[in-house]
C-alpha positions in Angstrom: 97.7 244.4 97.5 98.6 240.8 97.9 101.8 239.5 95.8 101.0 237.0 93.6 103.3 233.6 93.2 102.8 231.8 90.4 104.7 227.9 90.0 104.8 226.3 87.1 105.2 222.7 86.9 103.2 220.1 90.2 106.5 218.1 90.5 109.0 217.4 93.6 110.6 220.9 93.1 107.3 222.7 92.1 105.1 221.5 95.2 108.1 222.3 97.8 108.4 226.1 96.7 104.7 226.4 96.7 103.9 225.4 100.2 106.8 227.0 102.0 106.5 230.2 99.9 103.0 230.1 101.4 104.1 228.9 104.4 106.5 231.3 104.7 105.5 234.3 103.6 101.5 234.3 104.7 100.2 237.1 103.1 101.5 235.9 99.5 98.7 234.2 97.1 100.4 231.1 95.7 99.6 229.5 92.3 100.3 226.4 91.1 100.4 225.3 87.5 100.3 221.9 86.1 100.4 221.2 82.1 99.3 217.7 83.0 95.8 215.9 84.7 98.7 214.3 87.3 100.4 215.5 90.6 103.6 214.2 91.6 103.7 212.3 89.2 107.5 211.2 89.3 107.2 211.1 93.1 104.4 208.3 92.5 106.9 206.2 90.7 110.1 206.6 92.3 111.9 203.5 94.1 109.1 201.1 92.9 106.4 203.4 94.4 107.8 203.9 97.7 109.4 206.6 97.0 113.3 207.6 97.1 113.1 211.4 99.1 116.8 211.4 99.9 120.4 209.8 100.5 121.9 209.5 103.6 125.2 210.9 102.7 127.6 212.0 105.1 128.3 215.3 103.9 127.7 217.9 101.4 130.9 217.1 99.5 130.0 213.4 99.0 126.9 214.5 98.0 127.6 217.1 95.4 129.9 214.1 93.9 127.0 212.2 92.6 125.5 215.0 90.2 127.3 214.0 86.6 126.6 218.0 85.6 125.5 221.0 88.2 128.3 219.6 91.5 129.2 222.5 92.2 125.9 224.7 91.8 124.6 222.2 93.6 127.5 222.0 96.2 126.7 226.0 97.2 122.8 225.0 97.2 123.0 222.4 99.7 124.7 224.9 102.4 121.2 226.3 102.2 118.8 223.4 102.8 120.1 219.8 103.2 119.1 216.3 103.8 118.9 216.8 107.6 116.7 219.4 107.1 114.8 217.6 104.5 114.2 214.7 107.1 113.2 217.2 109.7 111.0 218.8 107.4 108.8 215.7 106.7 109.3 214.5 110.3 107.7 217.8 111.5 104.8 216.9 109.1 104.4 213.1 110.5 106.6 211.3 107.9 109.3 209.5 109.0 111.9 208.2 106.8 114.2 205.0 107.3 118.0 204.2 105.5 118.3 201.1 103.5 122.0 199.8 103.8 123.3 201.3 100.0 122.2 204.9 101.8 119.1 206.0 100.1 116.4 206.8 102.5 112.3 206.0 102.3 109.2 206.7 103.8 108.8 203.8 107.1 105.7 203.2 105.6 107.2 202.4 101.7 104.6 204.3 100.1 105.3 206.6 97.7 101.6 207.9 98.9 102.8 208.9 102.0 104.8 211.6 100.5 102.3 212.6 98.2 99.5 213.1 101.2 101.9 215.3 103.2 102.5 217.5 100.1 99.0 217.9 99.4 97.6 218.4 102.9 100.9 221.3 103.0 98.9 222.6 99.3 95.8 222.7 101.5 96.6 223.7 104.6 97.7 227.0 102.8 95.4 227.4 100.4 97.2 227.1 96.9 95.3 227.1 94.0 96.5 224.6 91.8 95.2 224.6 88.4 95.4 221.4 86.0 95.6 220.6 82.4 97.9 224.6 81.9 100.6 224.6 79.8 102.6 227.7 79.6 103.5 229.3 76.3 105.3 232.0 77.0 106.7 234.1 79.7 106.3 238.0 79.4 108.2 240.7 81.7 106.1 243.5 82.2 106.8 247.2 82.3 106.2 247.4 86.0 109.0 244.5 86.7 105.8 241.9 87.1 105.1 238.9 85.0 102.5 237.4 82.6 102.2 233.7 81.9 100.5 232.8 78.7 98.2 229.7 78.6 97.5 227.2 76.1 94.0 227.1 76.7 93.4 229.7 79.3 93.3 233.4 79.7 96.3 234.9 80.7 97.7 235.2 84.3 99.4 237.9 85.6 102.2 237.1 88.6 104.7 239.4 91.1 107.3 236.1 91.6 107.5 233.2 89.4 109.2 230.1 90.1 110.0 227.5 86.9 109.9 223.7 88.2 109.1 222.2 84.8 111.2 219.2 84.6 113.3 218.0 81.7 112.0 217.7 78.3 113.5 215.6 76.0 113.4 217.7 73.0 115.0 221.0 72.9 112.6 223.0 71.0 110.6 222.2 74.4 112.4 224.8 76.0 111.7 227.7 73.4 109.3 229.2 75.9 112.2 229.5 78.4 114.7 230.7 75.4 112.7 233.6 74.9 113.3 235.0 78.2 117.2 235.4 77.3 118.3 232.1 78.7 120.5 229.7 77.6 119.5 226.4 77.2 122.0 223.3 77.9 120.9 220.5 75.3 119.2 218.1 76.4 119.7 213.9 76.7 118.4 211.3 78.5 120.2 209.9 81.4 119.4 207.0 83.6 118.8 204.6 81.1 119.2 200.6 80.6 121.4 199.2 78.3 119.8 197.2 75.0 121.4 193.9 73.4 119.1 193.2 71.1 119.0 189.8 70.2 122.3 188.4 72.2 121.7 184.8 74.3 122.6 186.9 77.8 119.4 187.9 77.5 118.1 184.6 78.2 119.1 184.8 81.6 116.5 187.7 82.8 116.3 188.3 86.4 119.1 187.0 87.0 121.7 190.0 89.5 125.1 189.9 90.2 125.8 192.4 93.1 129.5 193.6 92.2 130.5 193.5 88.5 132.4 196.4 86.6 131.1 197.2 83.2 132.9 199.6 80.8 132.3 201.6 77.5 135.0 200.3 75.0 136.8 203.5 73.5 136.0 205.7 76.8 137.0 206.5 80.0 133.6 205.3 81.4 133.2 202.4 83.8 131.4 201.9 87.0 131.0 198.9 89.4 128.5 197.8 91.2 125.0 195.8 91.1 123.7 194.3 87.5 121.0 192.7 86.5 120.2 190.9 83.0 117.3 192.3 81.6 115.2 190.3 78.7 116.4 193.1 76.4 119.7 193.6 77.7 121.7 194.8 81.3 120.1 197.4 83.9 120.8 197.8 87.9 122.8 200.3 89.6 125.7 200.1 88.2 124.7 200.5 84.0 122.0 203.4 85.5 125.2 205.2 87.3 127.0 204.3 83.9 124.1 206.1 82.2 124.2 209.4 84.3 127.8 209.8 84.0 127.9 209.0 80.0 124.3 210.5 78.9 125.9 212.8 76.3 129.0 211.1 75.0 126.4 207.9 74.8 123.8 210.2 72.6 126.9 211.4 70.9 127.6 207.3 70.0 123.9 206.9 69.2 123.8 204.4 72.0 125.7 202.0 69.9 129.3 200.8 71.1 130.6 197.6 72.8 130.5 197.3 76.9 133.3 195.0 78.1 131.9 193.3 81.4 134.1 192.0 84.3 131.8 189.7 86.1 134.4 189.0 88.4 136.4 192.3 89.3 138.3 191.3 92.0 140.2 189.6 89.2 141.9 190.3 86.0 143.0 188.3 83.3 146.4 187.6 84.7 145.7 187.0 88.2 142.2 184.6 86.9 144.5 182.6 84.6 146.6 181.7 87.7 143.8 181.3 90.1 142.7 178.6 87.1 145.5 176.6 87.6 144.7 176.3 91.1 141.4 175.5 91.1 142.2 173.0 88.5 144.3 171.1 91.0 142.3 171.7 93.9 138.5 170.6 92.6 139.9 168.3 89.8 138.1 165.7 90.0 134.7 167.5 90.2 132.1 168.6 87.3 132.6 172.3 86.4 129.2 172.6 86.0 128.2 171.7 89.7 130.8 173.6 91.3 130.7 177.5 91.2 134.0 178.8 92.8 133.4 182.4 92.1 129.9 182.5 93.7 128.4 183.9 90.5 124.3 183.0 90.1 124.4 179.4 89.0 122.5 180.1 85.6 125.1 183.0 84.8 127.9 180.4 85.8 126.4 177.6 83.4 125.8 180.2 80.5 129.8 181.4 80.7 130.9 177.7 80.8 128.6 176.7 77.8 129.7 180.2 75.9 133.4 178.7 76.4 132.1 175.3 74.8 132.4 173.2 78.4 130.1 170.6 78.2 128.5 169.1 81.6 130.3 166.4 81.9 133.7 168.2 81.6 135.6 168.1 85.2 138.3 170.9 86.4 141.3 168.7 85.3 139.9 167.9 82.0 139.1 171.8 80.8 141.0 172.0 77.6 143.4 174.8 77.3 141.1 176.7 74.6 138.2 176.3 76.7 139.8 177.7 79.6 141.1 180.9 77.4 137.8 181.5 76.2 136.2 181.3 79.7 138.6 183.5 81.7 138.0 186.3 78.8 134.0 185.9 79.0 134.8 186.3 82.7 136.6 189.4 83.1 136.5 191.1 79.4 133.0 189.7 78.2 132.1 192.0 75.2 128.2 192.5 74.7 127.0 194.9 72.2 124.7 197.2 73.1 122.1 198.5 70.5 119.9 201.2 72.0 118.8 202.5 75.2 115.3 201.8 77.2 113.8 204.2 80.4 114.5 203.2 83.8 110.7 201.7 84.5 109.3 205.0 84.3 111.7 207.3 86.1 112.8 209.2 83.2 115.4 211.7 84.0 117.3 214.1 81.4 120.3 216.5 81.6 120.5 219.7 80.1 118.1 222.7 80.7 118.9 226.3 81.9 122.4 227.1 82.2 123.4 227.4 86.2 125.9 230.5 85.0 122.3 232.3 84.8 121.1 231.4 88.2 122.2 232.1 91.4 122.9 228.9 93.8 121.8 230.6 96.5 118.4 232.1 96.1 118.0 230.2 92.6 116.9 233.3 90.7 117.6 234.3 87.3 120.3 236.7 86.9 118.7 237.8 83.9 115.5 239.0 84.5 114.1 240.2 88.3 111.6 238.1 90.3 112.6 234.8 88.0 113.6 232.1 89.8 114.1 228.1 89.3 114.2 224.5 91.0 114.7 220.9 90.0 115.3 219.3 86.7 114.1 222.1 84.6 118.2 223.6 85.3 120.7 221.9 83.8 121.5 219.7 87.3 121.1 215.9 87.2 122.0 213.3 89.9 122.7 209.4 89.6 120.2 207.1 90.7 119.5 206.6 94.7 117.5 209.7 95.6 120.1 212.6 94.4 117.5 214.0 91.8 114.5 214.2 95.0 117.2 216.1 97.2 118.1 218.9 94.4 114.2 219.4 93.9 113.8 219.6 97.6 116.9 222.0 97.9 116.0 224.3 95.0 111.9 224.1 95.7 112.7 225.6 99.1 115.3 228.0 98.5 113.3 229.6 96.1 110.3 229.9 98.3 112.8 231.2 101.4 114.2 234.1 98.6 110.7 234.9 97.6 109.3 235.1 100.8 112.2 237.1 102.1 112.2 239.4 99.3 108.1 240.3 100.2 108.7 240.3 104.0 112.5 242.4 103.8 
């Protein structure tokens, strides 16, 4: 008799234990469940549509680092299947990938398709069944130590191994199904999320980026510095999605309304800008403020600081009155912007919580509650910051899973 392999969920994580469980382990019928009418569909999306597979980071330490909860589940994972072997895996399989200079690594061809074709030719190539539009409501262990999945709309399927790649949900009564299996669900809350200031005049300057600013959460220890850019409803870029990750419950906790105190100059504070005032006020006296930008901010971010001071045009560097220059050097380095509300990252929604990594074991990712149970990607309790951390756990998890299963069948 065959064993039978049943996946639930056609993500990342959920299409990487499918085809090298099949791969793997030929004689094993794999099954692949989707809830929705759409494949990989996060995949699709990711990095603009060209699709972030993984970072280039140096080592497993410096890559664990980057996962606000699951670092050091994920830290034992990685010993098992890491991004050199996820870039031999789709080089083996045609697809190249290339590093951009911040480290995270795409396709040569930046098309998110790419990566999609290679999974589905894999799906093909081994002949697994994927079935569309089946949502699972329940999750029975059966006398004999096998499984039955219950369907929405479908008849029941019976399965020897099943693997849960699900993804986050938002809600927790989402994971009920999961609950009922004896696990413990981790709350869930969104993470990787833009900032909203509804309403504020910053928000007049859309599109504009500043590549190194530092933006805090008054009232926390959260900060993070890197990339912004103003939004036409209020901040995003890499440094507010980072901020995101590493804050997603204590932000819920604040209902996603507190003050963020932006430096938009960081080498700077407000002692050390106050004196480097004084100089430039000798040094470019005679010339408009307006026209001259010293700190090599965007020009329309420049002009909206000096007019939020209450510098007019015409003023020169000699001429800034004392109040002026107060208010200026504070908008600089402590600007305070209320934020009201969060909005999705385009459409790369990510969430932490999920199933509690004390019930799963890093190293073959299967329950350690109930036998032939195991699980991958975003469906744990594991989330990563932006720049391709999230892509690398469902490729880790996906294929150790498939490598246990298999092994378990072959042993």
């Amino acid at each position: 008799m065959n064993k039978r392999l049943i996946v639930i969920g056609g993500g990342a994580a959920g299409f990487f234990c499918a085809v090298n469980a099949a791969r793997l382990c030929p004689q094993l019928e794999v099954l692949l469940l989707e809830k929705t009418g759409k494949l990989l569909s996060k995949v699709k999306v990711s990095g603009g549509g060209r699709c972030n597979v993984t970072h280039a980071a140096p080592d497993i330490g410096y890559m664990a680092q980057r996962y606000p909860r699951g670092q050091h589940f994920v830290k034992k994972a990685f010993g098992h299947f890491f991004v050199p072997d996820t870039i031999s895996w789709f080089a083996e399989r045609g697809v190249e990938l290339k590093t951009e200079a911040d480290g995270r690594m795409f396709p040569v061809t930046d098309s998110s398709q790419t990566i999609i074709d290679c999974l589905l030719r894999e799906a093909d190539l081994y002949k697994i069944s994927i079935l569309m539009q089946q949502e699972v409501t329940a999750l029975q262990p059966t006398a004999d130590g096998r499984w039955q999945v219950q369907l929405q709309n479908s008849p029941a399927l019976d399965a020897d191994y099943l693997c849960v790649a699900a993804g986050g949900y938002a809600q927790a009564d989402k994971f009920n199904w999961l609950k009922a299996t004896g696990h413990t669900i981790a709350a869930p809350a969104p993470s990787l999320f833009t900032l909203n200031m509804p309403g504020h005049p910053i928000t007049a300057l859309m599109g504009v980026s500043v590549p190194k600013v530092l933006v805090k959460v008054t009232g926390s220890k959260l900060q993070e510095q890197g990339p912004v850019l103003i939004t036409h409803w209020g901040l995003s870029g890499p440094a507010v999605l980072r901020l995101s990750a590493w804050g997603a419950r204590e932000l819920q906790q604040m209902q996603y309304t507190f003050t963020a105190l932006v430096n938009w100059v960081p080498d700077y504070h407000e002692n050390s800008l106050r004196e480097e005032m004084q100089d430039l006020r000798r040094s470019l006296g005679g010339q408009k403020m307006h026209n001259k930008n010293p700190f090599e901010l965007p020009q329309r971010l420049w002009q909206f600081l000096l007019q939020q001071a209450g510098i007019h045009e015409t003023v020169r560097w000699a001429d800034m009155p004392a109040k002026a220059q107060q208010l200026l050097v504070k908008n600089l380095v402590a600007m305070e912007l209320p934020v009201k509300g969060k909005t999705t990252f385009k459409e790369e929604f990510v969430t932490c919580g999920g199933v509690q990594l004390a019930e799963i074991n890093p190293a073959t990712m299967a329950s350690k509650l109930q036998p032939n149970l195991y699980f991958a990607g975003e469906v744990m309790d594991v989330d990563g910051i932006t720049g391709g951390f999230n892509f690398q756990h469902a490729w880790t998890s996906g294929f150790v899973a498939a490598k246990s299963i298999a092994g378990s069948i072959t042993n």
